[in-house]
N, C-alpha and C positions, 0 to 999 in steps of 0.2 A: 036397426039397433035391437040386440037381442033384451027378451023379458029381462032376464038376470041382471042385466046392466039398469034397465029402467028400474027396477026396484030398489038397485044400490046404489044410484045416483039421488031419487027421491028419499029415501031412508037417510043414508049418511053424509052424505056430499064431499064438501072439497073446498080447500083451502087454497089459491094463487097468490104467489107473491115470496119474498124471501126468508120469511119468518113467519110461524105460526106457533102456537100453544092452543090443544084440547083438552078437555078434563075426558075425556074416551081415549086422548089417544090416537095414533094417525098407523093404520096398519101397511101402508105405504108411502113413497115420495120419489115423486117420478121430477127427472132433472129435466127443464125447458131450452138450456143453455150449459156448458160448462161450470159447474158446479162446484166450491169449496165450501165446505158447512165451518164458520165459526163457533159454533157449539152443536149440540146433537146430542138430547136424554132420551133412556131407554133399556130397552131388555134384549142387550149384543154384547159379544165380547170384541176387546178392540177398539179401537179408537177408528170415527170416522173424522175427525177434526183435522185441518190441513191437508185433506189429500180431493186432489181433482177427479170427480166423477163425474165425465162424460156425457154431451147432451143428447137425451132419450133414453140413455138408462135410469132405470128404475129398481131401487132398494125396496123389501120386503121387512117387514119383521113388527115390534112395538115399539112406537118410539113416541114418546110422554112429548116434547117436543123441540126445537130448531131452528137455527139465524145460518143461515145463508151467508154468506162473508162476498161471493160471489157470486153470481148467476142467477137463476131464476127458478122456481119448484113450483109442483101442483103438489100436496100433502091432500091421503088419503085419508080420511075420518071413521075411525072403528067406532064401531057402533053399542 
């Protein structure tokens, strides 16, 4: 496991399961399963609401926080 990871794993960690809310903020959220988000706050344009994202992709960006309507996430925790 490289340093970088070990830092950012102890520092911010990580949220499992199909919904989360952080007051930091999640600067990632990697799908476990086929993924539909029934809701999804944040700083993007466009709607992620209703559409299937694929299991092992992973979305970037800031997103306040997120209900999983279907499937399964890891949400990353900004720090």
């Amino acid at each position: 496991m490289s340093r970088a990871l070990d830092k950012f794993q102890g520092q911010y960690g990580f949220s499992v399961g199909t919904q989360g809310t952080a007051t930091a903020g999640y600067w990632a959220i990697q799908m476990l399963a086929d993924t539909t988000f029934s809701t999804i706050s944040g700083k993007f344009d466009g709607t992620l609401t209703g559409v299937t994202i694929g299991s092992g992709n992973i979305i970037y960006g800031e997103f306040d926080s997120y209900t999983a309507g279907t499937g399964k996430v890891i949400g990353y925790i900004a720090g």
